[in-house]
C-alpha positions in Angstrom: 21.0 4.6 -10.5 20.6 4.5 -6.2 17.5 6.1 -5.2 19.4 9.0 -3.6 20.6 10.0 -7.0 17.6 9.5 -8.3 16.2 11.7 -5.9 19.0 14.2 -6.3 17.7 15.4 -9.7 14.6 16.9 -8.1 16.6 19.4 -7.2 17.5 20.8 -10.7 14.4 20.3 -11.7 12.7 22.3 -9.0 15.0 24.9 -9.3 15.9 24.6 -5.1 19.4 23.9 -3.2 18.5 21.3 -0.6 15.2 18.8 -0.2 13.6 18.3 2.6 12.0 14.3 3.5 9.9 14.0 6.4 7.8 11.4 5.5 7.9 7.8 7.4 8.1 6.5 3.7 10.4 8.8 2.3 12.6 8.8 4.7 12.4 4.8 4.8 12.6 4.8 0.9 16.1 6.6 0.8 17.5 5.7 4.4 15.8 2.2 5.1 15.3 4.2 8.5 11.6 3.4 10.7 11.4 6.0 12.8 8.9 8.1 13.9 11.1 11.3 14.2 13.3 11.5 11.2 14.2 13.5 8.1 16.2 13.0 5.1 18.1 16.0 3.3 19.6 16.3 -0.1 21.5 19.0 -1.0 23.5 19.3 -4.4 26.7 17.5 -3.0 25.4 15.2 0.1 22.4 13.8 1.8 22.1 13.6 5.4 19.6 11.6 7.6 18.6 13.5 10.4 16.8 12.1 13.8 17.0 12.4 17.6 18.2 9.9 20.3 15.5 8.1 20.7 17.2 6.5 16.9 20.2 7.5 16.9 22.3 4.3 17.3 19.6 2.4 14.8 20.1 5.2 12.5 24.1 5.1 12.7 23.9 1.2 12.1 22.4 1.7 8.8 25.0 1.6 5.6 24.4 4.2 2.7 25.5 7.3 0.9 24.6 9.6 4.3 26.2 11.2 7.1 23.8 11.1 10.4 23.3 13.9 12.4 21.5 13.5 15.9 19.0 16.3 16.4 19.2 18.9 19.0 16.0 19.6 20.8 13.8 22.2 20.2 13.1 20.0 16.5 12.9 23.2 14.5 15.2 25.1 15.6 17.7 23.1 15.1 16.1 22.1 11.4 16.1 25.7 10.3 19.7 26.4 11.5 21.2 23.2 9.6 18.9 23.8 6.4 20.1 27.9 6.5 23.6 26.4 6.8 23.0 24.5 3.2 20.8 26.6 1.1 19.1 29.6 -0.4 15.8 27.2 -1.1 14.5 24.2 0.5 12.1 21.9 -0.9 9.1 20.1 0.9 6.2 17.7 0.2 3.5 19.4 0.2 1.1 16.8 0.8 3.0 15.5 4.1 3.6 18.9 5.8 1.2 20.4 8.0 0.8 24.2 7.7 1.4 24.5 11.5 5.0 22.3 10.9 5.6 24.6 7.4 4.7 27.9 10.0 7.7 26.4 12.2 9.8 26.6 9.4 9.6 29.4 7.7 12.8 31.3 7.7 14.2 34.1 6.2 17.3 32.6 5.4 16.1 30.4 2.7 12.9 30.0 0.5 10.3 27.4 1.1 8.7 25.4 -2.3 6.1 23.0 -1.4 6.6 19.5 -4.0 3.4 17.3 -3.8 4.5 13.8 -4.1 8.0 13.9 -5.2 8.7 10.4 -5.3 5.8 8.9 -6.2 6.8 7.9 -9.5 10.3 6.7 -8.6 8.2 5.1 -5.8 6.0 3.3 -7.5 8.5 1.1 -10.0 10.1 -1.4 -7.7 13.6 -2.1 -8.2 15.0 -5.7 -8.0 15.5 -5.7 -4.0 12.3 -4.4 -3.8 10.5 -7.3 -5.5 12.5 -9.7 -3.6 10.8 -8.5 -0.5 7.5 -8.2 -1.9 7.2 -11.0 -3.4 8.5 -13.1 -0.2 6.3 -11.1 1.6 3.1 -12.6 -0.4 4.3 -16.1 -0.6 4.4 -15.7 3.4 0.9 -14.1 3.2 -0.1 -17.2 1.3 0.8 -19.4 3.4 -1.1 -17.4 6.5 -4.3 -17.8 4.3 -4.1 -22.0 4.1 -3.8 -21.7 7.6 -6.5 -19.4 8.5 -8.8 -21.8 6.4 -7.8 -24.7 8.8 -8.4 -22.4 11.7 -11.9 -21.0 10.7 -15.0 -22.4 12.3 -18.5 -21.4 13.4 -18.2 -19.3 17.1 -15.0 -17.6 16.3 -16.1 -13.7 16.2 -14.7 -11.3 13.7 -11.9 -9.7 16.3 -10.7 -13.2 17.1 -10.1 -14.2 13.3 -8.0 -10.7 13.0 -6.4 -11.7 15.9 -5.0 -15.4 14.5 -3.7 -13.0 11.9 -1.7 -10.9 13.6 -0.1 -13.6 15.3 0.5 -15.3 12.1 2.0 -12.1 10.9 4.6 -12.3 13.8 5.4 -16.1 13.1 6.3 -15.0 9.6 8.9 -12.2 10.9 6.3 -9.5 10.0 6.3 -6.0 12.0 2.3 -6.0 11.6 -1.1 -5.2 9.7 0.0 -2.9 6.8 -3.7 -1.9 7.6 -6.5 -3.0 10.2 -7.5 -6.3 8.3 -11.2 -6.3 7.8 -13.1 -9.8 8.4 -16.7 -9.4 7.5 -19.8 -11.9 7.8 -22.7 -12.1 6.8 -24.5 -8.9 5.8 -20.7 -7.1 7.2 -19.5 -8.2 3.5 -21.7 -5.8 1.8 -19.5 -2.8 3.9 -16.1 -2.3 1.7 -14.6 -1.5 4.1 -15.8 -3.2 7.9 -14.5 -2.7 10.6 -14.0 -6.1 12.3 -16.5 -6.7 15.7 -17.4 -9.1 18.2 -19.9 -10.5 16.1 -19.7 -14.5 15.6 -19.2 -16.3 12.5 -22.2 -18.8 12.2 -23.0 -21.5 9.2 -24.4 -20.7 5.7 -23.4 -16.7 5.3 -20.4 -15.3 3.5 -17.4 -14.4 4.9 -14.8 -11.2 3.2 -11.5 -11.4 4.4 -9.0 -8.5 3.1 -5.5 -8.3 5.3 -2.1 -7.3 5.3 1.4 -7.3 6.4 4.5 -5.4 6.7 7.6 -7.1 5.7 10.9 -5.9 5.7 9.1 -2.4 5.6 6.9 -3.5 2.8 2.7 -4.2 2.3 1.1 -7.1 1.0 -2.6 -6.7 0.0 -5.3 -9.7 -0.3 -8.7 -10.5 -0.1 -10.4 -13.8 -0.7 -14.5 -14.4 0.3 -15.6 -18.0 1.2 -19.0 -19.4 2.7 -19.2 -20.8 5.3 -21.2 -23.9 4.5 -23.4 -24.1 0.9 -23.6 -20.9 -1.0 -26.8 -20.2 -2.7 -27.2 -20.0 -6.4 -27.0 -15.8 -6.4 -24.2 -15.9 -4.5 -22.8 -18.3 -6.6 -23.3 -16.1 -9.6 -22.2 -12.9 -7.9 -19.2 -14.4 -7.4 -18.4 -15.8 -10.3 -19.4 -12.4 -12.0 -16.3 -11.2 -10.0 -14.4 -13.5 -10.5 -14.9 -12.6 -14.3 -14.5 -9.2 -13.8 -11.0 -9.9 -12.1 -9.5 -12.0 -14.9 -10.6 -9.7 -17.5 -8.7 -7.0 -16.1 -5.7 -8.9 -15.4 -6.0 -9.4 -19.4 -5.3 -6.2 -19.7 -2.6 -5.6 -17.5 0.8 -4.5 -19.2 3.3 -2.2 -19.6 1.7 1.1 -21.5 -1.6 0.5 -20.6 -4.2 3.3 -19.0 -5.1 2.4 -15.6 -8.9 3.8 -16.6 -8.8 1.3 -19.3 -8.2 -1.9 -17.0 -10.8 -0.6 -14.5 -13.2 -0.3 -17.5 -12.9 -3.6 -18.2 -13.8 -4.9 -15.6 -16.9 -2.7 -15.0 -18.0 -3.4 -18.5 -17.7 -7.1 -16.9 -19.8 -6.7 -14.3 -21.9 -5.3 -16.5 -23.1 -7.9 -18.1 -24.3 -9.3 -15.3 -26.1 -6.2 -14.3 -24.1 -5.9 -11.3 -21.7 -2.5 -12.2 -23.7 -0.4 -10.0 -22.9 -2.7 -6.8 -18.7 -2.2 -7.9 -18.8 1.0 -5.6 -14.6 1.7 -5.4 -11.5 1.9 -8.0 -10.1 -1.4 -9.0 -7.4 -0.9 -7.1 -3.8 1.1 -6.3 0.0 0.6 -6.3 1.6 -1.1 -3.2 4.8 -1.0 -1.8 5.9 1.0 1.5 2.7 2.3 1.8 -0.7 0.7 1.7 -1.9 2.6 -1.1 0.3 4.4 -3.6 0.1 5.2 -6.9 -0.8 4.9 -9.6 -4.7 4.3 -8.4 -6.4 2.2 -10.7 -9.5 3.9 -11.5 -12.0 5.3 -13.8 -11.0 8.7 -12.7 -6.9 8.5 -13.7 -4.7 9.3 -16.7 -1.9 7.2 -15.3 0.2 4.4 -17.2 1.0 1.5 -16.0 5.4 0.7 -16.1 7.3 -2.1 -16.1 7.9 -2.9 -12.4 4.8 -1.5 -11.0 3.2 -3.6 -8.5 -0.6 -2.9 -8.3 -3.9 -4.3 -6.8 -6.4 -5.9 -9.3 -9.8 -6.5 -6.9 -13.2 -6.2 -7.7 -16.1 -6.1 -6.1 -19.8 -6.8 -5.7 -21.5 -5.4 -2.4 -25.6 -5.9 -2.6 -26.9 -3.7 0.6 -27.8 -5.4 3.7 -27.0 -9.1 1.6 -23.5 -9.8 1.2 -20.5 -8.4 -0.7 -17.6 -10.1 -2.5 -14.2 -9.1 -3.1 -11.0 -10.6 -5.3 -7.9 -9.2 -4.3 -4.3 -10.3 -5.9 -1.0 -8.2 -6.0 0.5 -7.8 -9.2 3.4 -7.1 -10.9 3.5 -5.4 -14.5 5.7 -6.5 -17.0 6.2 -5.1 -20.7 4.0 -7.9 -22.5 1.3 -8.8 -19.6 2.0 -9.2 -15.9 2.5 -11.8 -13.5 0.0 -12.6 -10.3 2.1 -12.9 -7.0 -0.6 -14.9 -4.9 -0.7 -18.7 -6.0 -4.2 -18.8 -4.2 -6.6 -19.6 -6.5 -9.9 -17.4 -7.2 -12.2 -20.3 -7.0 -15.0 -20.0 -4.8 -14.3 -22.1 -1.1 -17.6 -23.6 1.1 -16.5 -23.9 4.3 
């Protein structure tokens, strides 16, 4: 079934006419459009992708089961007067619309229903082309990563690793950072989530590394952490706790399972080490167009993990003001198990 069809029967079961995308990944999801200023409308007969001329002519180069209809300045206005043209109700993600963009279009031509995450479920079960992508994307990501180990050396600050990144990224025929990658030394490591500095990588400290890329409009996710020089005996068992932790909850990856279940295991893991306390975040979330999308793998969520679903599995270990460790793979779930996309191994690398 295409994904517009797919999408199509949100309208029968919402009870509404037309639905309203204006979500960059919504609108990228059923169009394959990137564009800042665009919006995608089913109704019970067509779909239309809707956008002004500053994407135009890249919208009317895309193939699929749309018409395209350039926007007439003032946005709104011209929103409301198509959408009271094609229905009594509209539907709208709730969790994407601001109240001051809902205020512009209220009308009393049709009825507004707000729809939190509507295709968050179709979303997050990748079809074949999907995968494709994805897991191209990685194996590029990869092969960044062998690099960056060649690269690395003592003086190099944090902002200057990020940057050999990015410009790997572009070698690869990637658009970007799917988020700002975070490169953390030292005592930095024991921070989730850094923010990369000016500070300088020097010998015999830890260093996190957790980037991204966009792909053919799709996120890769990884995090390795090395030493730089000969890691002490704590760190040494820190990090092999984590690494633990991470294959014990791939064990338990497959079709049917509870995501609270997997990110039990590998807190239970950690445990045993009498390090759960320092696992401070979820063990991970779905990826795909966005970043983070579901389901979120945490303690907290009733979700079940599908066939096609391509998650994060990454513990982590972060000891205040010491160092932190994080294992990061993608991964894709299958009916009987899953299967790892990164063919980086999760041994431990002294630099």
């Amino acid at each position: 079934m295409s994904r517009i069809k797919a999408a199509r029967s949100l309208l029968e079961k919402f009870n509404i006419d037309a639905f309203l995308f204006s979500s960059f990944a919504n609108v990228f999801y059923l169009s394959k459009l990137r564009a800042s200023s665009a919006f995608f409308i089913l109704t019970k007969e067509n779909s239309y992708l809707l956008t002004d001329s500053r994407y135009i002519e890249k919208a009317r180069a895309l193939s699929g089961d749309f018409e395209v209809i350039e926007i007439s300045p003032p946005v709104f206005k011209f929103l409301k007067s198509f959408l009271k043209s094609h229905a009594k109700s509209v539907g709208f993600e709730s969790d994407k619309l601001t109240c001051e963009t809902k205020k512009s279009l209220n009308s009393k031509a049709f009825r507004l229903a707000g729809i939190n995450s509507p295709l968050k479920d179709m979303r997050s079960v990748k079809q074949e082309d999907e995968l494709e992508i994805i897991k191209k994307a990685v194996k590029k990501s990869d092969e960044i990563y062998l690099r960056l180990l060649n690269f690395l050396k003592p003086g190099l600050s944090e902002l200057e690793v990020r940057a050999f990144l990015n410009q790997e990224f572009f070698k690869e025929g990637a658009i970007g950072e799917s988020f700002p990658a975070i490169v953390a030394f030292d005592w930095h490591s024991s921070i989730p989530h850094w923010e990369s500095s000016k500070a300088k990588i020097d010998a015999s400290k830890p260093l996190l590394i957790d980037f991204g890329m966009v792909y053919e409009g799709y996120c890769t996710d990884f995090t390795r952490t090395i030493y730089i020089g000969k890691a002490p005996d704590d760190f040494k068992r820190a990090y092999n706790a984590v690494k633990d932790a991470h294959l014990r909850a791939l064990e338990s990856v497959k079709a049917g399972a509870l995501v609270k279940d997997i990110d039990k295991v590998a807190r239970e893991s950690l445990k045993e080490k009498y390090l759960d306390k320092f696992f401070t975040h979820s063990l991970g979330h779905g990826v795909g167009i966005e970043i983070h999308e579901f389901p979120s793998i945490s303690q907290h969520s009733e979700a079940m993990l599908k066939p096609g679903m391509v998650i994060t599995i990454e513990p982590g270990v972060y000891i205040p003001n010491q160092f932190g460790i994080r294992l990061e793979n993608m991964v894709l779930v299958l009916e009987d198990g899953c299967f790892t996309l990164s063919n980086i191994s999760l041994d431990l690398i002294e630099l």
